[in-house]
Backbone bond lengths (Angstrom), bond angles and torsions (degrees), N, CA, C in turn:
res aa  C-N    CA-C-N  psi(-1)  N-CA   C-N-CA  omega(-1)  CA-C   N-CA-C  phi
1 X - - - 1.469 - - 1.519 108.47 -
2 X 1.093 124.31 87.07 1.144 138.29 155.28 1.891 139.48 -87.19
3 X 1.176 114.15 82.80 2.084 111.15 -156.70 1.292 78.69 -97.42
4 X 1.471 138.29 -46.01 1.724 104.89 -134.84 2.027 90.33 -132.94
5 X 1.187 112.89 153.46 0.926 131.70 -152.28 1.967 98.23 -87.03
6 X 1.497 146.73 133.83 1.074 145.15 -166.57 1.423 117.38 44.07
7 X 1.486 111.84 43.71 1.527 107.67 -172.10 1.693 112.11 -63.18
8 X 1.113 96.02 -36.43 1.599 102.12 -162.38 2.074 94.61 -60.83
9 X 1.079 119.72 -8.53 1.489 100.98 -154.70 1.842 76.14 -105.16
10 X 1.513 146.66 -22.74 1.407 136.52 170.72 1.363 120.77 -59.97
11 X 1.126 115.51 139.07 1.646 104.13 162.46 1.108 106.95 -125.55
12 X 1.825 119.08 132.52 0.904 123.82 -128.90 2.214 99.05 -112.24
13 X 1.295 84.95 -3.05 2.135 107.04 163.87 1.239 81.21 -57.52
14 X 1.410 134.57 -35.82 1.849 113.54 -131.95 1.314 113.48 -130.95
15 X 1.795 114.75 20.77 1.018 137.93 -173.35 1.727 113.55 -101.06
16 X 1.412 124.83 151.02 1.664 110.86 -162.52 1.916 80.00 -115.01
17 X 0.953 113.22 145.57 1.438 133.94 -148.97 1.589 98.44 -146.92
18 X 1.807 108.11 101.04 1.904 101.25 177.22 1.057 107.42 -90.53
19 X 1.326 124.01 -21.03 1.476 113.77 -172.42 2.066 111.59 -107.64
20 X 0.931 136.67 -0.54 1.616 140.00 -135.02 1.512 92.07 -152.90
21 X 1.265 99.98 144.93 1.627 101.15 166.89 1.858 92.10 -126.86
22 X 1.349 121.36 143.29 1.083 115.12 178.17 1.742 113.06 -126.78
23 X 1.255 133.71 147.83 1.970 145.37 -150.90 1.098 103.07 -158.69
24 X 1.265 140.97 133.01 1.071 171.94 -137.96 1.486 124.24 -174.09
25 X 1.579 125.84 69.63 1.148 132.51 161.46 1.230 141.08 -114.04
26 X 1.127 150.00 85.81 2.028 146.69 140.06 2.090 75.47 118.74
27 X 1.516 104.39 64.22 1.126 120.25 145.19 1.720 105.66 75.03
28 X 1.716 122.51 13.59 0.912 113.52 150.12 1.721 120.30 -149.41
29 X 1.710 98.97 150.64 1.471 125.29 -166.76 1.207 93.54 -78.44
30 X 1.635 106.65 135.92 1.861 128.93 161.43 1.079 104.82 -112.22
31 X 1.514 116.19 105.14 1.584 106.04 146.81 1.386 112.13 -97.08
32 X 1.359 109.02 137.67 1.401 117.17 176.88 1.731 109.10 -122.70
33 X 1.660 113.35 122.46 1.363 115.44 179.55 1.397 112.81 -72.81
34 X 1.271 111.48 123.63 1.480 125.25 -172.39 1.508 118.50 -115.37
35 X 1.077 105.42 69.75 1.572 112.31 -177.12 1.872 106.62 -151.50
36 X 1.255 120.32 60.41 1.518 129.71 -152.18 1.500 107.24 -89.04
37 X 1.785 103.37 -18.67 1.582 100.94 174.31 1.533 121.59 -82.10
38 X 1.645 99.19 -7.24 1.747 121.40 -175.26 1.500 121.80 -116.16
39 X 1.748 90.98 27.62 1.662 107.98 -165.50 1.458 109.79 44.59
40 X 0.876 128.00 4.43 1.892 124.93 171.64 1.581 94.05 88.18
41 X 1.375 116.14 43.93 1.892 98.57 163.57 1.213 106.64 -84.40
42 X 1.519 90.17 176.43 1.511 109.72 -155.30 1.752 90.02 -87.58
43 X 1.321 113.00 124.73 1.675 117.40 -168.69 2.255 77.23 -118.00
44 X 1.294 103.54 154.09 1.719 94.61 -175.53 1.277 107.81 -96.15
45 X 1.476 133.99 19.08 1.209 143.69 153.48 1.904 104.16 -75.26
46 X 1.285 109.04 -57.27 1.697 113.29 166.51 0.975 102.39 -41.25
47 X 1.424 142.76 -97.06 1.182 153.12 -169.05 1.839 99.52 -28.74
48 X 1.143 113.30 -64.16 1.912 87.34 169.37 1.232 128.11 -46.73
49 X 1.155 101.62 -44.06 1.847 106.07 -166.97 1.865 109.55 -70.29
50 X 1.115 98.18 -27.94 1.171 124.37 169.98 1.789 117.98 -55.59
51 X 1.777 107.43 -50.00 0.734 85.20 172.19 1.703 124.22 -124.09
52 X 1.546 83.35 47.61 1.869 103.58 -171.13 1.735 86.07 -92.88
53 X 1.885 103.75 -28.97 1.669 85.38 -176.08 1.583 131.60 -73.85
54 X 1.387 88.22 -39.34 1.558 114.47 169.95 1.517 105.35 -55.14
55 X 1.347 138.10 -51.85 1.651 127.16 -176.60 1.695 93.95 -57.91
56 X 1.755 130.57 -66.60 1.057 140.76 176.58 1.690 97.96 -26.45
57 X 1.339 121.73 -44.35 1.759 108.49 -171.70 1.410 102.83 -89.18
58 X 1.157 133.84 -41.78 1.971 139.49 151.08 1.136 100.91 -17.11
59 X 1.549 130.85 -55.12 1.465 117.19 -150.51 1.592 121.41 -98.97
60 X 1.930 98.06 -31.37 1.202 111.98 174.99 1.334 138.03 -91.83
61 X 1.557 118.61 93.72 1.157 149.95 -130.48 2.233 89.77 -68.47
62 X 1.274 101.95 -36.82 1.597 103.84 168.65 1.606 115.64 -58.55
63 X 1.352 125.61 -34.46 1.498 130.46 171.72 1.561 96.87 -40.98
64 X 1.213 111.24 167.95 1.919 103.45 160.18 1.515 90.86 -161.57
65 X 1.836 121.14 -11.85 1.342 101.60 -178.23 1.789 89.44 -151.47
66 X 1.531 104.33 179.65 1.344 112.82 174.56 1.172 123.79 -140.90
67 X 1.449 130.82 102.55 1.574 134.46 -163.83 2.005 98.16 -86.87
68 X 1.371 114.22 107.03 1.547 110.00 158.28 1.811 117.44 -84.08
69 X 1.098 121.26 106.53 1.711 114.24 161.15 1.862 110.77 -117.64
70 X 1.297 67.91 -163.51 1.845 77.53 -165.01 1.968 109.22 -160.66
71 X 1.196 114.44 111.97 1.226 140.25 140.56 1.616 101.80 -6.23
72 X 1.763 111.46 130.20 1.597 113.04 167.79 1.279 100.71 90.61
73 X 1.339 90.41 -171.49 1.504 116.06 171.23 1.535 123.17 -122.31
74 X 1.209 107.59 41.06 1.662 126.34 -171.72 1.716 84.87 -154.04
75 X 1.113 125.71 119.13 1.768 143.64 149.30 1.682 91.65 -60.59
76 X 0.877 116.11 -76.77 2.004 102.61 -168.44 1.755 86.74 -171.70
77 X 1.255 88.86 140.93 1.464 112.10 -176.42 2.007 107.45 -103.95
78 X 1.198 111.20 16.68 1.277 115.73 -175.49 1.576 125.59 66.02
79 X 0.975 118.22 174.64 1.676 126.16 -177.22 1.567 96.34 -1.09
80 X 1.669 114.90 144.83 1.269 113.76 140.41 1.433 118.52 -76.65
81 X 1.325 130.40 104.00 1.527 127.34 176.08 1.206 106.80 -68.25
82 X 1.482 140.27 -29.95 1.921 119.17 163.36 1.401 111.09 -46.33
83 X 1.219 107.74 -46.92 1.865 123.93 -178.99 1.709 93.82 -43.29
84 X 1.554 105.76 -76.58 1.508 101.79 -136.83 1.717 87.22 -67.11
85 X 1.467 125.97 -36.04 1.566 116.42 176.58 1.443 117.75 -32.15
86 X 1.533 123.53 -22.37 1.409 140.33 -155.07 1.595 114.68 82.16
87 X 1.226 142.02 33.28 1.294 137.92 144.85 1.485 134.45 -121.26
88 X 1.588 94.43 69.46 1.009 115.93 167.88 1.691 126.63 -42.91
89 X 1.364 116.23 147.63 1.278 124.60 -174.57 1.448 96.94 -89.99
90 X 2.034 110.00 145.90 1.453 108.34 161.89 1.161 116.35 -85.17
91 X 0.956 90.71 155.96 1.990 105.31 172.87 1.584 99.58 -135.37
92 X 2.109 81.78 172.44 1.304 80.82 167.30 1.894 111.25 -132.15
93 X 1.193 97.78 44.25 1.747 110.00 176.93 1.874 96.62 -60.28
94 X 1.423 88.02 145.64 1.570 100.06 176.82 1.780 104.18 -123.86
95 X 1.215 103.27 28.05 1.730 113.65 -178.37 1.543 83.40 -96.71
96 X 1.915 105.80 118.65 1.531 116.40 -167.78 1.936 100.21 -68.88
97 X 1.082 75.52 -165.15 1.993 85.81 179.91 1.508 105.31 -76.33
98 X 1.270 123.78 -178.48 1.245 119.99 151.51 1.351 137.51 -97.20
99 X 0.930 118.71 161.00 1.696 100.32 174.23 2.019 123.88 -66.89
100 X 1.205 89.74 -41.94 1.675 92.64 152.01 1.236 136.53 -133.00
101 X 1.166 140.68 -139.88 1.263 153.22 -118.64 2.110 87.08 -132.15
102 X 1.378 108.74 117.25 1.818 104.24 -162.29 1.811 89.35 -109.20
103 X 1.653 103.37 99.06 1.074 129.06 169.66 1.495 119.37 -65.48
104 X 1.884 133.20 62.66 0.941 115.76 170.63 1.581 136.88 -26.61
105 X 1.096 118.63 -33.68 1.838 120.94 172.09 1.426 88.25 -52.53
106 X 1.433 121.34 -75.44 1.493 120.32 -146.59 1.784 105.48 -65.84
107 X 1.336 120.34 -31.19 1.446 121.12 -169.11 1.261 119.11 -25.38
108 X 1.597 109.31 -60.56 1.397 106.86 -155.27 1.295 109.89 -80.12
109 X 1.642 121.08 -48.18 1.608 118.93 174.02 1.406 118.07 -42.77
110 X 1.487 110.80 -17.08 2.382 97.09 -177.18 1.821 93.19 -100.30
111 X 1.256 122.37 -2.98 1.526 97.50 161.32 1.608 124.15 -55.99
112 X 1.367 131.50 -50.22 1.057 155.40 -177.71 1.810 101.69 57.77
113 X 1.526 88.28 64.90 1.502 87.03 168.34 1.497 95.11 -155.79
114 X 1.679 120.05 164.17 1.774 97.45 -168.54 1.482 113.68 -101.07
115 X 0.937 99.02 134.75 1.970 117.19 -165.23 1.340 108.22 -104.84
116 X 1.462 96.28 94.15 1.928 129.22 163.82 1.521 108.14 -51.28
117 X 1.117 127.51 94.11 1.847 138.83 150.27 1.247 101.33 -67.22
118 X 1.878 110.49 94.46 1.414 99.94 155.35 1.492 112.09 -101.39
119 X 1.487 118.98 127.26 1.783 124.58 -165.53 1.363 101.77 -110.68
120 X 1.307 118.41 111.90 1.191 140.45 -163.09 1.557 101.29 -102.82
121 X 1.463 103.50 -45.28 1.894 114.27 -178.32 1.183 100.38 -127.24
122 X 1.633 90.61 -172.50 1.267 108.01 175.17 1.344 124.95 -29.37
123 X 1.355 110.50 -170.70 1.427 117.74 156.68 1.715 109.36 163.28
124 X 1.297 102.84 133.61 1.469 119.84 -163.00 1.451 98.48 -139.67
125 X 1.661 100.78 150.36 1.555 105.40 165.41 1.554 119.95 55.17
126 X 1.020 103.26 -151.05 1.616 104.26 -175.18 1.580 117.14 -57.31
127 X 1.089 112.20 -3.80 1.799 119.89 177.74 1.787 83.06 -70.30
128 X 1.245 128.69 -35.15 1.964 105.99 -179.38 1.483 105.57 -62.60
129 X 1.163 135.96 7.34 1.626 116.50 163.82 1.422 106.37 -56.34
130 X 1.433 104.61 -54.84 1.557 103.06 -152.49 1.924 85.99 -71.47
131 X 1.244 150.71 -32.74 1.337 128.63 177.00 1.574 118.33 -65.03
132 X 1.485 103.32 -35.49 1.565 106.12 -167.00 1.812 86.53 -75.37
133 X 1.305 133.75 -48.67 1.130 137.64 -173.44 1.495 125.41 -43.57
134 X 1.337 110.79 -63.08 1.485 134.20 175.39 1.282 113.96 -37.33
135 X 1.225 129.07 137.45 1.475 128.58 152.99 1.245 130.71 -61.92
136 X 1.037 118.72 -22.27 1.703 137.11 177.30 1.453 117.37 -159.49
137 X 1.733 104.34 117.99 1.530 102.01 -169.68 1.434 104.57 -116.63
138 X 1.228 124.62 147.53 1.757 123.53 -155.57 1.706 85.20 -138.10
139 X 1.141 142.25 125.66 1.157 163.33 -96.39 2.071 121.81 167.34
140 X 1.627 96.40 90.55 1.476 97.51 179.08 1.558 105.45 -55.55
141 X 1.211 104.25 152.02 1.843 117.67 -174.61 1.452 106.14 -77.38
142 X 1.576 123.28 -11.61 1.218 105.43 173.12 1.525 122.21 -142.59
143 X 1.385 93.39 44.21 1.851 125.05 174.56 1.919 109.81 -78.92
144 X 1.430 126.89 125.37 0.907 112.53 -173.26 1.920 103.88 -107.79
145 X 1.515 101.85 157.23 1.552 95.35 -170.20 1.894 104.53 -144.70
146 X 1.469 92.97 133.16 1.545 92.56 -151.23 1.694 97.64 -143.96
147 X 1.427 113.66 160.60 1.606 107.42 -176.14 1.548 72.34 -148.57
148 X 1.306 106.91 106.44 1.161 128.55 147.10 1.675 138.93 -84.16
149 X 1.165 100.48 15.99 1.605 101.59 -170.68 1.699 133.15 -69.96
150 X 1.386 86.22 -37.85 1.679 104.71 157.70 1.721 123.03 -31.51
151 X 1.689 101.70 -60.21 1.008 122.44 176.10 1.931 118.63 -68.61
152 X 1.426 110.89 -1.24 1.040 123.71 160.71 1.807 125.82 -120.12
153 X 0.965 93.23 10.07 1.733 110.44 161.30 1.548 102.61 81.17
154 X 1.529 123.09 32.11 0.976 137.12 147.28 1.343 128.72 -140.05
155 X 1.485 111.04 174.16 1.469 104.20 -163.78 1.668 102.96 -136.54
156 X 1.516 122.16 142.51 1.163 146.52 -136.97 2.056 98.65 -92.41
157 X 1.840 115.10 36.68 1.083 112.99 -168.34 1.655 127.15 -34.81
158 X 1.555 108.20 -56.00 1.664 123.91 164.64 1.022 123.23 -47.81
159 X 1.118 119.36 -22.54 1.547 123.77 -153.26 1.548 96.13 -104.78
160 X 1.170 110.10 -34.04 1.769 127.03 -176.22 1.275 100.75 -55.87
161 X 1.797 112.87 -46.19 1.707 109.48 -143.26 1.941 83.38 -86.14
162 X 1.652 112.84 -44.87 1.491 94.22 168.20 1.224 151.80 -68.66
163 X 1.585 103.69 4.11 1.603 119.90 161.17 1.486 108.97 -54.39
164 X 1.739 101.59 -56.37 1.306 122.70 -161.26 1.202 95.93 -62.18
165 X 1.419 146.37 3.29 1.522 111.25 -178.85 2.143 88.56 -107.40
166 X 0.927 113.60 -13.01 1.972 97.36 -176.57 1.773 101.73 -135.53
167 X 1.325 109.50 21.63 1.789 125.16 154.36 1.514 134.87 -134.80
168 X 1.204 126.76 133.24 0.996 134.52 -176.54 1.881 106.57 -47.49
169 X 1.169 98.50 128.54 1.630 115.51 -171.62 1.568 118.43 -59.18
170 X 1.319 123.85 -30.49 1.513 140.95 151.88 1.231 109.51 -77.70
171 X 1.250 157.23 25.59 1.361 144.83 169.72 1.268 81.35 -124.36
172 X 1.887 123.61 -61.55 1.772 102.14 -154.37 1.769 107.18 -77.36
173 X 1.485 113.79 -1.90 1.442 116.00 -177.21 2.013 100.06 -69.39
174 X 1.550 109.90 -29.73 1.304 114.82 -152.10 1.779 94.39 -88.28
175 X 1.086 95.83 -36.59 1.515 116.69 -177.97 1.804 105.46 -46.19
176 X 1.439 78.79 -70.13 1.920 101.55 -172.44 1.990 115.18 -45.06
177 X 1.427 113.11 -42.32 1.350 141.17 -170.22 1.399 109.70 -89.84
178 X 1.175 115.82 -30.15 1.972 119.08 175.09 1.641 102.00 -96.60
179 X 1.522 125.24 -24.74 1.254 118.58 -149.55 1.705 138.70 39.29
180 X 0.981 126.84 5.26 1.326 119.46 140.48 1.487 133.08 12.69
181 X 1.250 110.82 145.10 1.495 127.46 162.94 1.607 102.57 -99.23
182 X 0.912 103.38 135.35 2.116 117.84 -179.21 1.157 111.10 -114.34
183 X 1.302 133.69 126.86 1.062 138.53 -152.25 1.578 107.12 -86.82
184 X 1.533 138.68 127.27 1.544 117.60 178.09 1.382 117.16 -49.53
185 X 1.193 131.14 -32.94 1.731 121.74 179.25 1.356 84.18 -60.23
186 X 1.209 140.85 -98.36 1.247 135.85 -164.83 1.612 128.40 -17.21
187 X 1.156 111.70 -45.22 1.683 125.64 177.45 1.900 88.37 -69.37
188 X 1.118 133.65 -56.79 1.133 132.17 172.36 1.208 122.75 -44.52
189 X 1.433 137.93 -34.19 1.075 121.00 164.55 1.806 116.85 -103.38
190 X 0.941 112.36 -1.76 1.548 119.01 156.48 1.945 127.21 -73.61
191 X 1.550 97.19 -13.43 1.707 112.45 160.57 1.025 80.91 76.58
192 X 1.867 136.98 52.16 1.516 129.33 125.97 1.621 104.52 -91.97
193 X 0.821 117.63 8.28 1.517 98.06 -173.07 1.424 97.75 -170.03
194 X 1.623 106.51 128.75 2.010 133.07 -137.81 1.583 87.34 -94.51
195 X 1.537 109.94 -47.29 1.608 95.78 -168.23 1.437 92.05 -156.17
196 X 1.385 116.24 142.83 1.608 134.79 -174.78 1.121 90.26 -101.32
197 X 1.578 131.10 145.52 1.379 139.78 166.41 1.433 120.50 -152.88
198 X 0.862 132.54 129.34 1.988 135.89 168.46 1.241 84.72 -42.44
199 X 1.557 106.93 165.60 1.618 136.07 -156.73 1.569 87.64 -72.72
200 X 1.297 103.37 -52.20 1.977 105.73 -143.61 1.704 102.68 -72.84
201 X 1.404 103.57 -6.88 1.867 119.16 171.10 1.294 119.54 -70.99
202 X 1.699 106.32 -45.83 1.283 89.74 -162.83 1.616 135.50 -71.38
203 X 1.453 107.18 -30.66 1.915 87.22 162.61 1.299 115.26 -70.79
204 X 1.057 142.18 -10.95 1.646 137.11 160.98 1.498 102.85 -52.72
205 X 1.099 107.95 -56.70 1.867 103.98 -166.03 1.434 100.72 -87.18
206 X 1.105 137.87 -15.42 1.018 119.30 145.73 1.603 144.88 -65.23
207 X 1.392 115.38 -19.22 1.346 114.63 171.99 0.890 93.98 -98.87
208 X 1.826 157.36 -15.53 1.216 136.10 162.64 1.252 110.60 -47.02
209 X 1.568 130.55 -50.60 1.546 133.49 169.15 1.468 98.52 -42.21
210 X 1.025 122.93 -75.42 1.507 114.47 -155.85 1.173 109.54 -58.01
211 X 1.338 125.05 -31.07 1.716 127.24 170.33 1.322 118.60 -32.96
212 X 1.610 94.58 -63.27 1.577 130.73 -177.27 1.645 109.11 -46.66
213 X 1.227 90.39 -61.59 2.002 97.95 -177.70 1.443 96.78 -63.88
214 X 1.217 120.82 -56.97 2.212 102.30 -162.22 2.253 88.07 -59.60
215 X 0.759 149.08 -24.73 1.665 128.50 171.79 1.428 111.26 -51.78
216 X 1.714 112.03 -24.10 1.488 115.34 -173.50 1.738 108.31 -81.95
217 X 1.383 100.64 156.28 1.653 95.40 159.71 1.500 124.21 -63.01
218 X 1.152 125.73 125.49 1.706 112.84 -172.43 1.732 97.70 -90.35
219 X 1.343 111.33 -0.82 1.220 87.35 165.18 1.743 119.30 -103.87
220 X 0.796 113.20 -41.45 1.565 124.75 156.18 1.566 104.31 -32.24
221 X 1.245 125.36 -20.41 1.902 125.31 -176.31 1.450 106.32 -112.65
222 X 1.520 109.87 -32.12 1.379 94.49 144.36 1.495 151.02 -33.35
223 X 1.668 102.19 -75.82 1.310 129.75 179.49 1.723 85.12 -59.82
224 X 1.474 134.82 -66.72 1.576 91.36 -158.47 1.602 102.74 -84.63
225 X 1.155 147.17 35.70 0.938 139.23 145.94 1.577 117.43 -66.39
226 X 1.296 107.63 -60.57 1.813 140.28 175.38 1.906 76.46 -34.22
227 X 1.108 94.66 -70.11 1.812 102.28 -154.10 1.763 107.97 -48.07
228 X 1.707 119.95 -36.71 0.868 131.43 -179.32 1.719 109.97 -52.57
229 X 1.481 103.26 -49.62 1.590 114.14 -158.52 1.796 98.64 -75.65
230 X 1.211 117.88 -6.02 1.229 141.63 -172.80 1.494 108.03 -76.09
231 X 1.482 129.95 -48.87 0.715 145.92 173.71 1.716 124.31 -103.51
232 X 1.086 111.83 19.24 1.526 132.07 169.48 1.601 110.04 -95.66
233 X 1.319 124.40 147.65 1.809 129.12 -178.08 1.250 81.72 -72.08
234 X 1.761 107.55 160.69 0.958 104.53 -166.58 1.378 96.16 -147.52
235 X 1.515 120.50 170.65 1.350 131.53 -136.97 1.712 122.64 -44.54
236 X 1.709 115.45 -15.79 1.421 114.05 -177.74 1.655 95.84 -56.37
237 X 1.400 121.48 -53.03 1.521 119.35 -174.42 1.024 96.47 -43.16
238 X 1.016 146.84 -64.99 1.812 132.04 -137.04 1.790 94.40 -90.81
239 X 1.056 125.11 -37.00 1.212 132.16 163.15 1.525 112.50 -27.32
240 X 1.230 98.07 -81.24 1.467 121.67 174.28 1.747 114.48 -41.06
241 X 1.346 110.84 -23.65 1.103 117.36 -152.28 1.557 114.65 -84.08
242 X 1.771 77.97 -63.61 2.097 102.13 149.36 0.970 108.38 -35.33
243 X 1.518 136.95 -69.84 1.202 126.47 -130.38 1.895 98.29 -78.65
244 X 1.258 99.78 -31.25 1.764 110.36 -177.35 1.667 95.72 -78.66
245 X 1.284 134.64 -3.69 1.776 126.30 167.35 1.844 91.36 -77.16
246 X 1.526 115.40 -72.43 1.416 108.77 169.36 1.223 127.07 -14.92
247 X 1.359 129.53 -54.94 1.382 143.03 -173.21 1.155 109.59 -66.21
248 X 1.539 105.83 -45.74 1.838 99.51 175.59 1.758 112.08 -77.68
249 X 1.036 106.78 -44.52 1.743 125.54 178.85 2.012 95.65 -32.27
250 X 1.265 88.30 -62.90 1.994 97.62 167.90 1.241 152.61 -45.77
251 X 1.820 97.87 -34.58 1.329 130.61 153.73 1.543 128.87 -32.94
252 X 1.061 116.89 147.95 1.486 98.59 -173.80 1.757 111.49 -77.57
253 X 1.507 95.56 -24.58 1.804 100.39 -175.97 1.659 94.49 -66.97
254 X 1.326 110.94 -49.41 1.702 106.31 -170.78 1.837 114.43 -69.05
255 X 0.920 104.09 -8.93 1.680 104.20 160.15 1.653 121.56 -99.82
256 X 1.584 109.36 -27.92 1.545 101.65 144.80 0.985 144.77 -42.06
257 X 1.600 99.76 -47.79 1.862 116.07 176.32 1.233 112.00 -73.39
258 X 1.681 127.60 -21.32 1.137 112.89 -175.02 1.440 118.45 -94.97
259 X 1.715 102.57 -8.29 1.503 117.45 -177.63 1.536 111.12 -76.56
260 X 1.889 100.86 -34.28 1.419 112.48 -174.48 1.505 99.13 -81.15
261 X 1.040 131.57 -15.02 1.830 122.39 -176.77 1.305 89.06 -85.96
262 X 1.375 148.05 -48.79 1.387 135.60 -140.58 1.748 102.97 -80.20
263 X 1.856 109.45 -24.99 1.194 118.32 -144.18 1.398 88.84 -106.54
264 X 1.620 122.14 -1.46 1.402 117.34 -172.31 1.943 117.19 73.02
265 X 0.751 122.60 14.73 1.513 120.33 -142.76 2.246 80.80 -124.05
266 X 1.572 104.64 171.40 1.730 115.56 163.00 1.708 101.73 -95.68
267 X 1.236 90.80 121.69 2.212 99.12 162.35 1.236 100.12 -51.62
268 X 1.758 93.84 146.70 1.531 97.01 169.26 1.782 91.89 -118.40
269 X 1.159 111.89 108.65 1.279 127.25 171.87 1.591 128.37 -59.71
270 X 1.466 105.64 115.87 1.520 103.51 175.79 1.843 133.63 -99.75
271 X 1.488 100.16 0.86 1.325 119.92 178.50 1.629 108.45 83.90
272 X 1.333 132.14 -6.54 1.169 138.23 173.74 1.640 131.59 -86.49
């Protein structure tokens, strides 16, 4: 896992971070999404820092696990659509660019370390990386989770192909095309979501996990992790995948939907 160019010479304690808060204690990494007034979308400055932390947990053989949370009461509401329109927000993160193109599908499988989803809120749209991603996702009992994109004149391509690796291929196809809210019992027994819990549970059941894993070898969870990502499709799909979100994003319906979300108002759809 290699994204950013002279990594080894950054240290990443000493990096200014606008969107991410990053913790480091007794062998495991917190990233926490910190952007709660912007429901935590994905702005593509996040998405670096994001995944400047994740290479930082890839490389450092002391990491052994990876806790993702999130600020608010929204986990991540997916894409920033001001972003992808082209009006991006400034910041002032000093986490450099990458060297390429930061394939959320592929992110989480080249850490090869196991990545704790604790879901506190919501979560819509591209916020399912970090569920389809994670090795274990721990899930408040009354968090709602929805892919609305349809209903905004696009459609949730990436997000589809990472359903498909821990959901049945006819449920997230039905999901993706109706847009819906899914109920967490439901994501729970469809193997998006590891353990359902009342609010006042979930950091309890979550550091019981982490308890549980440091008894394991972290290197032994490595290697079959490594081995896992080995046998996963690999980045042309998600490639491919993006590039067909663009295509619709371009469309005249997908600039309707994004004109009709900004304006508050229902698209009037022309099929084009």
């Amino acid at each position: 896992m290699k994204l950013f160019k002279n990594f080894e010479s950054l240290d990443p304690h000493q990096q200014t971070y606008a969107f991410i808060l990053l913790e480091e204690s007794d062998h495991v990494l917190t990233i926490t999404l910190d952007r709660e007034k912007k429901k935590n979308a994905l702005h593509p400055q996040m998405v670096n820092e994001i995944a400047f932390a994740m290479q930082y947990a890839h490389s450092n053989k002391d990491i052994w696990m990876v806790v993702i949370q999130a600020k608010g009461n929204v986990f991540c509401a997916g894409a920033d659509l001001k972003a992808m329109a082209g009006f991006a927000a400034p910041h002032d993160s000093t986490v450099p660019e990458p060297e390429g193109e930061i394939l959320m599908g592929d992110l989480f499988n080249k850490v090869h370390k196991p990545t704790i989803a604790k879901i506190t809120g919501d979560v819509y749209a591209g916020g399912f990386f970090f569920l389809a991603g994670a090795t274990i996702v721990v899930a408040q009992d009354d968090v709602k989770f929805g892919l609305p994109e349809v209903k905004r004149g696009l459609y949730p391509f990436q997000v589809m192909a990472a359903l498909f690796q821990v959901m049945p291929e006819r449920k997230v196809v039905d999901w993706c095309i109706r847009g819906y809210n899914l109920p967490v019992e439901e994501a729970e027994r469809y193997g998006l979501v590891t353990e359902m819990v009342a609010a006042e549970n979930v950091d309890s059941t979550v550091e019981n996990i982490i308890n549980e894993l440091k008894q394991n070898s972290p290197t032994a969870i490595r290697n079959g992790l490594a081995a896992y990502d080995q046998i996963l499709p690999k980045g042309e799909t998600h490639k491919y995948l993006k590039d067909m979100l663009m295509n619709t994003v371009a469309s005249k319906d997908g600039q309707e939907g994004l004109k009709a979300f900004r304006e508050k108002r229902k698209p009037v759809w022309t099929g084009n």
